[in-house]
PQR file with spaces between the fields and no chain letter, atoms N, CA, C, O and H, PARSE charges and radii, in Angstrom:
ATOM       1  N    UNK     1       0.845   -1.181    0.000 -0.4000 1.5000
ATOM       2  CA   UNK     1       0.000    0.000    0.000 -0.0000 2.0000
ATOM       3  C    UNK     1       0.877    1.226    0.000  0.5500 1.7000
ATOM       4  O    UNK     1       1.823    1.314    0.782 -0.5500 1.4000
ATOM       5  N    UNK     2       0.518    2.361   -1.037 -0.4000 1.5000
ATOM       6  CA   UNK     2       1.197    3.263   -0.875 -0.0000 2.0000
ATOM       7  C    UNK     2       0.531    4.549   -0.091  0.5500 1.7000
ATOM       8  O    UNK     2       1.207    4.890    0.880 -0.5500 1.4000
ATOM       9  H    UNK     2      -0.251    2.289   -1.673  0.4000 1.0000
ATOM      10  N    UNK     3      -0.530    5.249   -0.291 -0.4000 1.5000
ATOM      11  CA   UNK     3      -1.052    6.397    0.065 -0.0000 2.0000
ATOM      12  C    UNK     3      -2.363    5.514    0.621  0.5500 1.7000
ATOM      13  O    UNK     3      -2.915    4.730   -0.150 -0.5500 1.4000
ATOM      14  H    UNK     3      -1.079    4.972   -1.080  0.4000 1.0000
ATOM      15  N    UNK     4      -2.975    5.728    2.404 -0.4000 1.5000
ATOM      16  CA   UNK     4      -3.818    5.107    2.815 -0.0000 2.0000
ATOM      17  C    UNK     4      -4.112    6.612    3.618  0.5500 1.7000
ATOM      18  O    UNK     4      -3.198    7.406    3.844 -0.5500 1.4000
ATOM      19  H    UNK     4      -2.527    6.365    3.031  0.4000 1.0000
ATOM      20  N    UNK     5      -5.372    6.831    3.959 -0.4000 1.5000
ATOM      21  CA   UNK     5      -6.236    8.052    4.444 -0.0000 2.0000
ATOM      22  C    UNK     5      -7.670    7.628    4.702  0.5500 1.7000
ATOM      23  O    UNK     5      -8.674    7.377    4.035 -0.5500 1.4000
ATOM      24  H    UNK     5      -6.115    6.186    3.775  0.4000 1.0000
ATOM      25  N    UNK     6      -7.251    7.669    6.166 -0.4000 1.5000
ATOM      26  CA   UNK     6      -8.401    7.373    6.954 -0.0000 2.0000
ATOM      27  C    UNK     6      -9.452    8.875    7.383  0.5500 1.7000
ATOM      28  O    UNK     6      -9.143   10.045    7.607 -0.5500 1.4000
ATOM      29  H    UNK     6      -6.436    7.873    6.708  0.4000 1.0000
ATOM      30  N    UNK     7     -10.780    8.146    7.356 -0.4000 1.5000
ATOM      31  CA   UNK     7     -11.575    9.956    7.639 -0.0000 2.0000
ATOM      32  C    UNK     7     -12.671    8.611    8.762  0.5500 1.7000
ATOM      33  O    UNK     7     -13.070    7.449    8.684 -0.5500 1.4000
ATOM      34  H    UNK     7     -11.031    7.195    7.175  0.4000 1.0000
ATOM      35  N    UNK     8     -12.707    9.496    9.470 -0.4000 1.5000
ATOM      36  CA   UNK     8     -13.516    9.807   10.783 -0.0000 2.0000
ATOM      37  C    UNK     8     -13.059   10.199   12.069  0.5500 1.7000
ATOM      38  O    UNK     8     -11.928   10.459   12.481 -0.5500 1.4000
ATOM      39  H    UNK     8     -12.383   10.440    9.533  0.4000 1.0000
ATOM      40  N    UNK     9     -14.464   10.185   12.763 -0.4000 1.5000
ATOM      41  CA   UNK     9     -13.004   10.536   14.326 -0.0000 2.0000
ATOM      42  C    UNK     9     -12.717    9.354   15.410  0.5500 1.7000
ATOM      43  O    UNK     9     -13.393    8.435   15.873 -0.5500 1.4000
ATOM      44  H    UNK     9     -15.382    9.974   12.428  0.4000 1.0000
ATOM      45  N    UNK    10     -11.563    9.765   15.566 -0.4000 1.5000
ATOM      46  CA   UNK    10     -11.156    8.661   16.583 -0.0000 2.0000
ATOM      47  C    UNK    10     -11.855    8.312   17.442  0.5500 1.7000
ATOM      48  O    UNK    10     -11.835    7.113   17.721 -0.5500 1.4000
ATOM      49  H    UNK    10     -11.014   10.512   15.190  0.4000 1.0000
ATOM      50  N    UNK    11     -12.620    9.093   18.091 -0.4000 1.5000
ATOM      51  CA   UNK    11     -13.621    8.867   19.290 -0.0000 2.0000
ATOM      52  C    UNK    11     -14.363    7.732   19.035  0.5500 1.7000
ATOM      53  O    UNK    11     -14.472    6.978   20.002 -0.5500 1.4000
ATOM      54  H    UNK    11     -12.636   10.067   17.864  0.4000 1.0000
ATOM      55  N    UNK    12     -14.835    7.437   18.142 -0.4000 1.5000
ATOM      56  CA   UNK    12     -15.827    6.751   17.142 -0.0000 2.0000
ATOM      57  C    UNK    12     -15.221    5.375   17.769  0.5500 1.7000
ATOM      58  O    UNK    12     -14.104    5.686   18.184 -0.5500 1.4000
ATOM      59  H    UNK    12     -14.747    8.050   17.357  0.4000 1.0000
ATOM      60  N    UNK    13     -15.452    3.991   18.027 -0.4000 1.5000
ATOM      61  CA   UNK    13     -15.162    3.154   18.208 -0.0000 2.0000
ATOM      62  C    UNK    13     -15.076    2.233   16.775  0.5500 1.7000
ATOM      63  O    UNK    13     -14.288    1.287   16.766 -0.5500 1.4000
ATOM      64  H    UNK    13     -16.359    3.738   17.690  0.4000 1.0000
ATOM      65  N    UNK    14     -15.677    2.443   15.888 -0.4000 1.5000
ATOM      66  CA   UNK    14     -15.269    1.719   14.806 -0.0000 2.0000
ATOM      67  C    UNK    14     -14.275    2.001   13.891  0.5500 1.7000
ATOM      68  O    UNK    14     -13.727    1.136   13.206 -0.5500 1.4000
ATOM      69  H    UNK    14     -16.317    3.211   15.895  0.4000 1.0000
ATOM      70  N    UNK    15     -13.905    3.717   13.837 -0.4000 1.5000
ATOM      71  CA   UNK    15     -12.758    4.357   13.163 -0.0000 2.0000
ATOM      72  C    UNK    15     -11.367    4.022   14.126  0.5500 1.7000
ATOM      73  O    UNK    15     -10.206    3.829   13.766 -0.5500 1.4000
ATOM      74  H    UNK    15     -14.349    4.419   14.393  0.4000 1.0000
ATOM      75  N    UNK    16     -11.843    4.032   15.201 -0.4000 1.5000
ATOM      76  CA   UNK    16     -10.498    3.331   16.060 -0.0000 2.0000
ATOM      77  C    UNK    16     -10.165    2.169   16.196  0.5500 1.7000
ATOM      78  O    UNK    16      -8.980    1.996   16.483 -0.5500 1.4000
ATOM      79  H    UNK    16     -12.786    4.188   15.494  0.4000 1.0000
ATOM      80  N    UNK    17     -10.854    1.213   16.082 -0.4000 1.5000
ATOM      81  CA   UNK    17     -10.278   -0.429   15.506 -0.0000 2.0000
ATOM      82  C    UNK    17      -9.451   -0.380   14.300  0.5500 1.7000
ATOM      83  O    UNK    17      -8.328   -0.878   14.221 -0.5500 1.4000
ATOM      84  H    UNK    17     -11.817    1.354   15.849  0.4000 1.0000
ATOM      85  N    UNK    18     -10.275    0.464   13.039 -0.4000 1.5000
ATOM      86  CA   UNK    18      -9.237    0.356   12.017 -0.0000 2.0000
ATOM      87  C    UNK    18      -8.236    0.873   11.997  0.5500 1.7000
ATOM      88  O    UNK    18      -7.264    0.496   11.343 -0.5500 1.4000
ATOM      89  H    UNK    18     -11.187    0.868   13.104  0.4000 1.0000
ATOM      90  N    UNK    19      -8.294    1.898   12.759 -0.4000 1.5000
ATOM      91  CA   UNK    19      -6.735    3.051   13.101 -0.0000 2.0000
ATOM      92  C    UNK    19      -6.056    1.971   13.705  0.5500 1.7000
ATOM      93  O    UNK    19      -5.045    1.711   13.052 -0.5500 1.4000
ATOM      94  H    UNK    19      -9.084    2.204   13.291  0.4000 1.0000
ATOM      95  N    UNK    20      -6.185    1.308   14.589 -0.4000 1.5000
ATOM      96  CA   UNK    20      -5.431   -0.035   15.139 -0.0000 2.0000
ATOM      97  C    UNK    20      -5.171   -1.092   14.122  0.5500 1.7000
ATOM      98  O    UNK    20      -4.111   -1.623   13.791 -0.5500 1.4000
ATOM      99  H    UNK    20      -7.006    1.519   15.120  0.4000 1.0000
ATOM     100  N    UNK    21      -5.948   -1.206   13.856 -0.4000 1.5000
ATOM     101  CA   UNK    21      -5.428   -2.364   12.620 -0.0000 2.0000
ATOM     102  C    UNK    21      -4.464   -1.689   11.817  0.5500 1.7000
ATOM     103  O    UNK    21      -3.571   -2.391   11.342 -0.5500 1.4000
ATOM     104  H    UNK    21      -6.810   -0.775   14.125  0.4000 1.0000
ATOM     105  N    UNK    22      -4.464   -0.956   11.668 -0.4000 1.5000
ATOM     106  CA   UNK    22      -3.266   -0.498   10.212 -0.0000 2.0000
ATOM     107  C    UNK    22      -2.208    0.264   10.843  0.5500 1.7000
ATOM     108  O    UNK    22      -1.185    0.601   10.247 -0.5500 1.4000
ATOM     109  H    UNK    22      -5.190   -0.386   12.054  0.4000 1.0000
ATOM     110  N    UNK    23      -2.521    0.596   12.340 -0.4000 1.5000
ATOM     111  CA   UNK    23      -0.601    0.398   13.028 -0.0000 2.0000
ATOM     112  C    UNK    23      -0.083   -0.925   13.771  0.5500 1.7000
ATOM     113  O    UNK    23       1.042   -1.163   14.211 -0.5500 1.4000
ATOM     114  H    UNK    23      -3.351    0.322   12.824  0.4000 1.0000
ATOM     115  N    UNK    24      -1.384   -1.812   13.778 -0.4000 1.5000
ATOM     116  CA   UNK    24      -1.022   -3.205   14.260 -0.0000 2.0000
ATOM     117  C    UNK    24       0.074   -3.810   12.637  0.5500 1.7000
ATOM     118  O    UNK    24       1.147   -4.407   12.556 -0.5500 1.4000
ATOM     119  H    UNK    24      -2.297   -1.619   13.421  0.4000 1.0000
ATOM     120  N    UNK    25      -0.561   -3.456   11.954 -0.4000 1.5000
ATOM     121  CA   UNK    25       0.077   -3.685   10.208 -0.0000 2.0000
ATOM     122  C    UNK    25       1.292   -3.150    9.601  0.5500 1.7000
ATOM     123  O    UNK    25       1.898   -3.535    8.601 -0.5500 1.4000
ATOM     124  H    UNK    25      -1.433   -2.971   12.020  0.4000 1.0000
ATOM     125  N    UNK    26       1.575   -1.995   10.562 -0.4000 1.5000
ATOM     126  CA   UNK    26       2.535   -0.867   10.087 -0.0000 2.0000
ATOM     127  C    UNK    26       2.480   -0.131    8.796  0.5500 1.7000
ATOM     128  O    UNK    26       3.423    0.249    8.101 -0.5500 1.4000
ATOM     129  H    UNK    26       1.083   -1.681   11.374  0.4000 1.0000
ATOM     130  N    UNK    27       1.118    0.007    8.592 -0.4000 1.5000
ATOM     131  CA   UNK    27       0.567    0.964    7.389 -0.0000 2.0000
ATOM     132  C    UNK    27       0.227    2.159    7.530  0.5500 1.7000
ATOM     133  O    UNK    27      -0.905    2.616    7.689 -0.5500 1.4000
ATOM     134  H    UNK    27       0.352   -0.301    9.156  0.4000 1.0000
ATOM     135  N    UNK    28       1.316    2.737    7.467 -0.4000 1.5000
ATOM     136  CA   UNK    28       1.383    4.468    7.565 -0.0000 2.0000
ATOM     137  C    UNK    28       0.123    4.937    7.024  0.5500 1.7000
ATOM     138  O    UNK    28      -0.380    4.344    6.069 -0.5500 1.4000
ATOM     139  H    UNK    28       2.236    2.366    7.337  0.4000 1.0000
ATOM     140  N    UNK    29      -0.464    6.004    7.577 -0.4000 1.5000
ATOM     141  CA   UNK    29      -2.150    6.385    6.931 -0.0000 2.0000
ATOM     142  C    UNK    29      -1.937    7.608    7.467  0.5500 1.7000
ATOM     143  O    UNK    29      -1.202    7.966    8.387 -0.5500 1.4000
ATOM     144  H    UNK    29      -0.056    6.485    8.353  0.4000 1.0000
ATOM     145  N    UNK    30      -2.801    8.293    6.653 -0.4000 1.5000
ATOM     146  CA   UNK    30      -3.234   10.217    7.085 -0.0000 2.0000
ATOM     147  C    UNK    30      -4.756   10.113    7.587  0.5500 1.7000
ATOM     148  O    UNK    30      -5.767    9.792    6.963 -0.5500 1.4000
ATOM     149  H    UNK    30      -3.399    8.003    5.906  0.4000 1.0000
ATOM     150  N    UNK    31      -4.612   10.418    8.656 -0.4000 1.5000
ATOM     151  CA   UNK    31      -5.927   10.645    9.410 -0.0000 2.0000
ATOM     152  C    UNK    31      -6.632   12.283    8.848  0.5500 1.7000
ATOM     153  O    UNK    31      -5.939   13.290    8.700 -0.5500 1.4000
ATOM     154  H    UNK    31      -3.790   10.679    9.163  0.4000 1.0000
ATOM     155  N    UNK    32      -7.807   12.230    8.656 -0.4000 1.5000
ATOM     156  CA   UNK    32      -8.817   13.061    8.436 -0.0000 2.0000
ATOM     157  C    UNK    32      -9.927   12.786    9.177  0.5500 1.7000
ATOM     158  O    UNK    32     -10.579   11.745    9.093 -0.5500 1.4000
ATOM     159  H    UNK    32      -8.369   11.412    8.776  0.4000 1.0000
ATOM     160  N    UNK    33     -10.241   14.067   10.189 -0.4000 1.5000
ATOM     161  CA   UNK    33     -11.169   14.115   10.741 -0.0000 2.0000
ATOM     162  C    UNK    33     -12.773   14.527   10.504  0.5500 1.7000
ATOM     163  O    UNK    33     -13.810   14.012   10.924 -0.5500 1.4000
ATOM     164  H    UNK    33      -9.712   14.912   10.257  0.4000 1.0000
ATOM     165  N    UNK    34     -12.372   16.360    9.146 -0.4000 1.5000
ATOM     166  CA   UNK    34     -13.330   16.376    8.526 -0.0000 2.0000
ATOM     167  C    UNK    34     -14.322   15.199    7.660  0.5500 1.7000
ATOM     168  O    UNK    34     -14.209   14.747    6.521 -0.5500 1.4000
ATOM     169  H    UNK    34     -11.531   16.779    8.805  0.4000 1.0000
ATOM     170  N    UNK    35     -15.092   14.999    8.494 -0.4000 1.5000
ATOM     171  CA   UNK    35     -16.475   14.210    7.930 -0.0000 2.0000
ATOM     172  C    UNK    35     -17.721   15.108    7.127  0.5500 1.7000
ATOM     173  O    UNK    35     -18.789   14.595    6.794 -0.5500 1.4000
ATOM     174  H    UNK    35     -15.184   15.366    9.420  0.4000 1.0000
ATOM     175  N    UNK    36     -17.359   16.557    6.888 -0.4000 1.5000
ATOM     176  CA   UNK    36     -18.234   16.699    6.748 -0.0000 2.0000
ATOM     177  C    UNK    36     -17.859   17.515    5.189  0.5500 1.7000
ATOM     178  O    UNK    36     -18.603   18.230    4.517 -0.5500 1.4000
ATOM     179  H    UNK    36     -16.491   16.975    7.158  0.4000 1.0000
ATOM     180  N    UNK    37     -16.661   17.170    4.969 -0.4000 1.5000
ATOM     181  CA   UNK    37     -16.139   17.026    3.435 -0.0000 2.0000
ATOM     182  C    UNK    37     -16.448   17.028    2.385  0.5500 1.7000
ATOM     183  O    UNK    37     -17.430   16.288    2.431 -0.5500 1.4000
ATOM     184  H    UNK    37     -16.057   16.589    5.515  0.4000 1.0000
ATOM     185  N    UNK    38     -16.322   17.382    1.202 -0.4000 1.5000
ATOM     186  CA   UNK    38     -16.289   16.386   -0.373 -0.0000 2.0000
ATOM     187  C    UNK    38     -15.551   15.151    0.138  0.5500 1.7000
ATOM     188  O    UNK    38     -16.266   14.236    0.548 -0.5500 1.4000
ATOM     189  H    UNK    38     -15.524   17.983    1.164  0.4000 1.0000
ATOM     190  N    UNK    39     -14.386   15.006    0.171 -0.4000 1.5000
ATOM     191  CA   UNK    39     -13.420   14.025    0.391 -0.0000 2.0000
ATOM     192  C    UNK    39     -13.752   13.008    1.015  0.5500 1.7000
ATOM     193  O    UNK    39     -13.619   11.842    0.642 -0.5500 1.4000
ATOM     194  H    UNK    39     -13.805   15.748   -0.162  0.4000 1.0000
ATOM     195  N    UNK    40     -14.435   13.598    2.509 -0.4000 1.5000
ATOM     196  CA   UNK    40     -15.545   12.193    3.089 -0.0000 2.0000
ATOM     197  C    UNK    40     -16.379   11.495    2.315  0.5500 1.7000
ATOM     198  O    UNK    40     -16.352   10.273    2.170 -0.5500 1.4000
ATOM     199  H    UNK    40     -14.543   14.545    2.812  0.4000 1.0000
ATOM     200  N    UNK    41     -17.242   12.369    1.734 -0.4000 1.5000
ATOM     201  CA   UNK    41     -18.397   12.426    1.260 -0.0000 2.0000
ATOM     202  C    UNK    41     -17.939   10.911   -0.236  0.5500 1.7000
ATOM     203  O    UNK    41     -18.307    9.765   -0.496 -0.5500 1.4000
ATOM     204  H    UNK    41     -17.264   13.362    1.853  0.4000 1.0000
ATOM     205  N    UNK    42     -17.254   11.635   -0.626 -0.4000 1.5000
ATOM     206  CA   UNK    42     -16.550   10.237   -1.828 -0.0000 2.0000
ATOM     207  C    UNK    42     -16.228    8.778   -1.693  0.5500 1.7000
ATOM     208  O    UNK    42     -16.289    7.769   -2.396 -0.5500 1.4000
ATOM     209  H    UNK    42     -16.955   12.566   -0.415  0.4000 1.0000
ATOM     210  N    UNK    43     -15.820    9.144   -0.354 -0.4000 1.5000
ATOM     211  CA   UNK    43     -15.387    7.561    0.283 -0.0000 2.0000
ATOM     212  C    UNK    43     -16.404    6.914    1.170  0.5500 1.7000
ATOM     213  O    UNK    43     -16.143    5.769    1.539 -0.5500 1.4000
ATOM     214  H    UNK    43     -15.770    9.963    0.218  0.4000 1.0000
ATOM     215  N    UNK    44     -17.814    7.607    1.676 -0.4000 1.5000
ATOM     216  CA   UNK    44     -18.360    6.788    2.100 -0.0000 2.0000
ATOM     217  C    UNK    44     -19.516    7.291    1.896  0.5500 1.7000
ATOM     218  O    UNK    44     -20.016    8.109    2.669 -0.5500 1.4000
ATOM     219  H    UNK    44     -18.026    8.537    1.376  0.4000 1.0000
ATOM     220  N    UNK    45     -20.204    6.780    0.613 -0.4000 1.5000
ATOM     221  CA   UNK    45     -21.823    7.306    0.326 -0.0000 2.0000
ATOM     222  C    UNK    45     -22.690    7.157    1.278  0.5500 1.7000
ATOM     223  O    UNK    45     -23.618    7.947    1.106 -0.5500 1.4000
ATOM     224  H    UNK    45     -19.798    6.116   -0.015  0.4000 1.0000
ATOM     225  N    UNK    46     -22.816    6.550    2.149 -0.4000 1.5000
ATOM     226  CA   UNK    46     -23.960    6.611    2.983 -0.0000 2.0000
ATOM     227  C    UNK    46     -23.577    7.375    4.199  0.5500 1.7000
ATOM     228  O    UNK    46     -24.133    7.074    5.255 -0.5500 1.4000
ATOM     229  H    UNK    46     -22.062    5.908    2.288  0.4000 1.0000
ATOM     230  N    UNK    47     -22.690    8.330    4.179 -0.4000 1.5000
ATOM     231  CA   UNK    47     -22.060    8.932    5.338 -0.0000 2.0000
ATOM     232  C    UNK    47     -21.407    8.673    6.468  0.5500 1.7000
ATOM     233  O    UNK    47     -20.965    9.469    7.297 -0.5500 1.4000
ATOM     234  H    UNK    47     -22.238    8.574    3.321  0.4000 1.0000
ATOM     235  N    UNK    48     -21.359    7.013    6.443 -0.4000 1.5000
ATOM     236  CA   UNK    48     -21.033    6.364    7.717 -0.0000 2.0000
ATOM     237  C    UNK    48     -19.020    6.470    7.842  0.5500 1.7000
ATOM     238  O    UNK    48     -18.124    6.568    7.004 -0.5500 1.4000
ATOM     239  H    UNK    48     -21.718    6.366    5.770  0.4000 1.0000
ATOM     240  N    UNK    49     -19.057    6.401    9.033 -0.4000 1.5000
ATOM     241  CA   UNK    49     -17.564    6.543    9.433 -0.0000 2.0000
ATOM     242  C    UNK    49     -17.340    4.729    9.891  0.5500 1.7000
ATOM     243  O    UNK    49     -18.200    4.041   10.440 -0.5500 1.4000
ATOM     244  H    UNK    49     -19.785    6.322    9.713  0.4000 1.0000
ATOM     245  N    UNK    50     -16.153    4.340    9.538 -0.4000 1.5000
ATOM     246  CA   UNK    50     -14.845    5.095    8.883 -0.0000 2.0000
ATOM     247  C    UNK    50     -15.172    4.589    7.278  0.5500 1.7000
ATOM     248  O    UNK    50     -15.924    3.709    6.859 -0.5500 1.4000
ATOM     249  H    UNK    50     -15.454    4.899    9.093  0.4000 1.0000
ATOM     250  N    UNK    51     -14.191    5.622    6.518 -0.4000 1.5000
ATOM     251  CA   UNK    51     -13.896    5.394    5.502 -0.0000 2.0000
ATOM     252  C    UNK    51     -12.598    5.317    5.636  0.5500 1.7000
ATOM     253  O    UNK    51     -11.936    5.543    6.649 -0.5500 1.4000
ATOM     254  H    UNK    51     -13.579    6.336    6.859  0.4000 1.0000
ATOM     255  N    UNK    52     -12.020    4.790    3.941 -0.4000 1.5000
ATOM     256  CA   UNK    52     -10.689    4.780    3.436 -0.0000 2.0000
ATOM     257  C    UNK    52     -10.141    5.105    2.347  0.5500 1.7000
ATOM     258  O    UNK    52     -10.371    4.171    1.579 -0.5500 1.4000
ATOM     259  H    UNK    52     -12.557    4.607    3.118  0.4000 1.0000
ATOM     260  N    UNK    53      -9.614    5.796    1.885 -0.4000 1.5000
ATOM     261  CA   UNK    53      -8.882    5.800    0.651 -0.0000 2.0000
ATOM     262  C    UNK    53      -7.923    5.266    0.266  0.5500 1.7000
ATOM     263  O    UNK    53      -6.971    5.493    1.012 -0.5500 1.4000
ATOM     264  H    UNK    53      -9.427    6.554    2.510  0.4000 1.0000
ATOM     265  N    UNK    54      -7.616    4.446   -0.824 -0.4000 1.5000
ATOM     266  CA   UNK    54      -6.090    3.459   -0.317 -0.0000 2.0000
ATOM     267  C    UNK    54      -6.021    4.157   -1.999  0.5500 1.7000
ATOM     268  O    UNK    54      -7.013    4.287   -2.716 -0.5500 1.4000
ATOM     269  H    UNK    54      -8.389    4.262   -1.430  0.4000 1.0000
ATOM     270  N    UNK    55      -4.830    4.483   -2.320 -0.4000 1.5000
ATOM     271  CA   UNK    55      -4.505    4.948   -3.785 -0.0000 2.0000
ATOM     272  C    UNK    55      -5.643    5.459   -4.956  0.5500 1.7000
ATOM     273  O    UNK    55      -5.906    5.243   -6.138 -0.5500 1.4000
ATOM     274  H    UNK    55      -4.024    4.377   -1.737  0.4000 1.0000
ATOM     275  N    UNK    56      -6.138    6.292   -3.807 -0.4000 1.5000
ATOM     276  CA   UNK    56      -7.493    6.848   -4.178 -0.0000 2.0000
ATOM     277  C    UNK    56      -8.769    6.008   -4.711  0.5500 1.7000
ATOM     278  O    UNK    56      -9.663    6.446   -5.436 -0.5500 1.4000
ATOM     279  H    UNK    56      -5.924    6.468   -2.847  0.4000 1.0000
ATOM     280  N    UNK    57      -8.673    4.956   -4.290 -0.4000 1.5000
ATOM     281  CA   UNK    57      -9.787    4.058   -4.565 -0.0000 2.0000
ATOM     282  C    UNK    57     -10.425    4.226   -3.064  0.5500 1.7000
ATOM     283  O    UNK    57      -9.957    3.992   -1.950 -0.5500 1.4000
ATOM     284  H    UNK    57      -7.947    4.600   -3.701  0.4000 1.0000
ATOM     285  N    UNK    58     -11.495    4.651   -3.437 -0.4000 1.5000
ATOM     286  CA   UNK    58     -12.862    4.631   -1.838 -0.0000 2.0000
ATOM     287  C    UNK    58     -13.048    2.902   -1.358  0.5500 1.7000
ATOM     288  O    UNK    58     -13.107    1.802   -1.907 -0.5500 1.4000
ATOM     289  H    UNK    58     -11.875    4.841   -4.342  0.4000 1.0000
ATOM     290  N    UNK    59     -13.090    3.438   -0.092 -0.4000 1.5000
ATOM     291  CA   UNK    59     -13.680    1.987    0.497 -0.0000 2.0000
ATOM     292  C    UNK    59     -14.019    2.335    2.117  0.5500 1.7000
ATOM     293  O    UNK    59     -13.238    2.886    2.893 -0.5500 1.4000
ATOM     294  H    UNK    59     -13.042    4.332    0.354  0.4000 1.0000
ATOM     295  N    UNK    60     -15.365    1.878    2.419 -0.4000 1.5000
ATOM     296  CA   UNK    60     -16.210    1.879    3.655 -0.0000 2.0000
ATOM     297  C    UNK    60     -16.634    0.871    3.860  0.5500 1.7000
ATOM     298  O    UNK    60     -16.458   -0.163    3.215 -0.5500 1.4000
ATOM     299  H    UNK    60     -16.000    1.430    1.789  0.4000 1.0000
ATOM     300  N    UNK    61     -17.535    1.118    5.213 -0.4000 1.5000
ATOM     301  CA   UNK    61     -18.023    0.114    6.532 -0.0000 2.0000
ATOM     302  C    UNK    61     -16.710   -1.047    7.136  0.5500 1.7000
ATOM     303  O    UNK    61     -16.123   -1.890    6.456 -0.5500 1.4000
ATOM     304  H    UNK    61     -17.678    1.958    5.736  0.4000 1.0000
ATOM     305  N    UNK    62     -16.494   -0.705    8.801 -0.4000 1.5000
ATOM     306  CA   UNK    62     -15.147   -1.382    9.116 -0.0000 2.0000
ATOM     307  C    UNK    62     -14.903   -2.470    9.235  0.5500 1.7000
ATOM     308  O    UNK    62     -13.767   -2.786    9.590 -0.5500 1.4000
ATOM     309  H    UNK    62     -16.971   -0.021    9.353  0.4000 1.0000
ATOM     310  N    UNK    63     -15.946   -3.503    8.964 -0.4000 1.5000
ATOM     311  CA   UNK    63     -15.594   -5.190    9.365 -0.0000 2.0000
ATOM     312  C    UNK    63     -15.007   -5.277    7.858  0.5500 1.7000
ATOM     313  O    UNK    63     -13.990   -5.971    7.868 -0.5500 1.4000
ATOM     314  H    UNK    63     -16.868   -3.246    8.675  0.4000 1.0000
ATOM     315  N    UNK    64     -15.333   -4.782    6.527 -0.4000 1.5000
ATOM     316  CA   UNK    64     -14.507   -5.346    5.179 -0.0000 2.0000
ATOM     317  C    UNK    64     -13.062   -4.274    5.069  0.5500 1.7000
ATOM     318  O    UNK    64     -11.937   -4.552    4.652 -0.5500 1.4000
ATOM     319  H    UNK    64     -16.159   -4.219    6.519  0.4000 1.0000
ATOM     320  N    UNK    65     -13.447   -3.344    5.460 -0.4000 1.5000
ATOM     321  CA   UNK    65     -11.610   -2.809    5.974 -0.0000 2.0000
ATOM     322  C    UNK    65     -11.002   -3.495    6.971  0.5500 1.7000
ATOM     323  O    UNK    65      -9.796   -3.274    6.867 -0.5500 1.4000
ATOM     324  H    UNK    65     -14.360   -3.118    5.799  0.4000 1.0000
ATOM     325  N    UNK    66     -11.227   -4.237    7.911 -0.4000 1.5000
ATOM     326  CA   UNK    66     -10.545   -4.486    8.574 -0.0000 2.0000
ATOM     327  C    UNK    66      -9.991   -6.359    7.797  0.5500 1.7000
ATOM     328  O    UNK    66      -8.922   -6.939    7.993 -0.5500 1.4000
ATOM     329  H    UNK    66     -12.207   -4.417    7.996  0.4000 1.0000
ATOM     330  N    UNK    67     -11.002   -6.761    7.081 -0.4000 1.5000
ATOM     331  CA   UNK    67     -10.740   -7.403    6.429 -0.0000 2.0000
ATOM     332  C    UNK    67      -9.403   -7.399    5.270  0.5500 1.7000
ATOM     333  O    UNK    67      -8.533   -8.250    5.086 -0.5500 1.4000
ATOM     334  H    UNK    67     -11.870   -6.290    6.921  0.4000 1.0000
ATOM     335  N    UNK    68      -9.656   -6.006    4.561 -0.4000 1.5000
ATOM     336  CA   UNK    68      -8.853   -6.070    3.809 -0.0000 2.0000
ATOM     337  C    UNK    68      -7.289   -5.558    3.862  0.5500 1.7000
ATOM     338  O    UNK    68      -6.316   -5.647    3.113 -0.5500 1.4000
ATOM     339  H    UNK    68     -10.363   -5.315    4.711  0.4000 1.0000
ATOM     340  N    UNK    69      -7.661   -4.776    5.579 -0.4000 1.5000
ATOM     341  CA   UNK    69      -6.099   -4.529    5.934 -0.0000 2.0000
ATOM     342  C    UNK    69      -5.508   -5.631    6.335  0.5500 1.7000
ATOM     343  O    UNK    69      -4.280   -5.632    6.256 -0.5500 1.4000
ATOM     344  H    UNK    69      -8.451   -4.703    6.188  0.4000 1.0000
ATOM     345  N    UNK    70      -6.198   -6.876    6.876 -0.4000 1.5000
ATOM     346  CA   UNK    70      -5.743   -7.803    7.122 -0.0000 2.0000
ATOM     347  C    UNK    70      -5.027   -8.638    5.789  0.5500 1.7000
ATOM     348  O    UNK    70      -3.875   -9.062    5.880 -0.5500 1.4000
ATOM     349  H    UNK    70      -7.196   -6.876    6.941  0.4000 1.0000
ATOM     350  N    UNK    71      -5.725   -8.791    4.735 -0.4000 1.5000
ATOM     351  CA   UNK    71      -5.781   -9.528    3.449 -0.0000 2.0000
ATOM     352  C    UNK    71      -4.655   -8.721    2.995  0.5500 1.7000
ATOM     353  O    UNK    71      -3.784   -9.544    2.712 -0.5500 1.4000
ATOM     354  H    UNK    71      -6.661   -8.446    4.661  0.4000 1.0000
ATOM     355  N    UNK    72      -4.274   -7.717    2.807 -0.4000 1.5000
ATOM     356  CA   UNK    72      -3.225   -6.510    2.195 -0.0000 2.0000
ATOM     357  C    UNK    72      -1.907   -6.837    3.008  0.5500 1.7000
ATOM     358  O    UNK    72      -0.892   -6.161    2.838 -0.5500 1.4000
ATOM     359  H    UNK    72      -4.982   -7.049    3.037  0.4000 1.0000
């Protein structure tokens, strides 16, 4: 993985599992907090937190991210 960018907030208990998973992984990521974005808005159509951007490809809801940081 080269460029990974996480958007929600940490507080959030599901944006913070994946924030764990991907330093459990050692996958450097840019945290974004604005949710209330374009940028959010792209990566997770139904508004839900967390999203991801991994080489600008969108990807949401955290049990298949956490899946695929695992799988990656």
């Amino acid at each position: 993985m080269s460029k990974v960018k996480l958007y929600g907030m940490l507080g959030s208990p599901n944006v913070f599992k994946v924030a764990l998973a991907l330093e459990e992984k050692g996958v450097s990521y840019e945290h974004d907090a604005d949710i209330m974005g374009d940028d959010f808005a792209k990566s997770s159509r139904w508004g839900l937190m967390p999203a991801l951007e991994i080489d600008g490809v969108h990807r949401a809801e955290s049990l298949a991210l956490l899946e695929w940081i695992d799988e990656a």
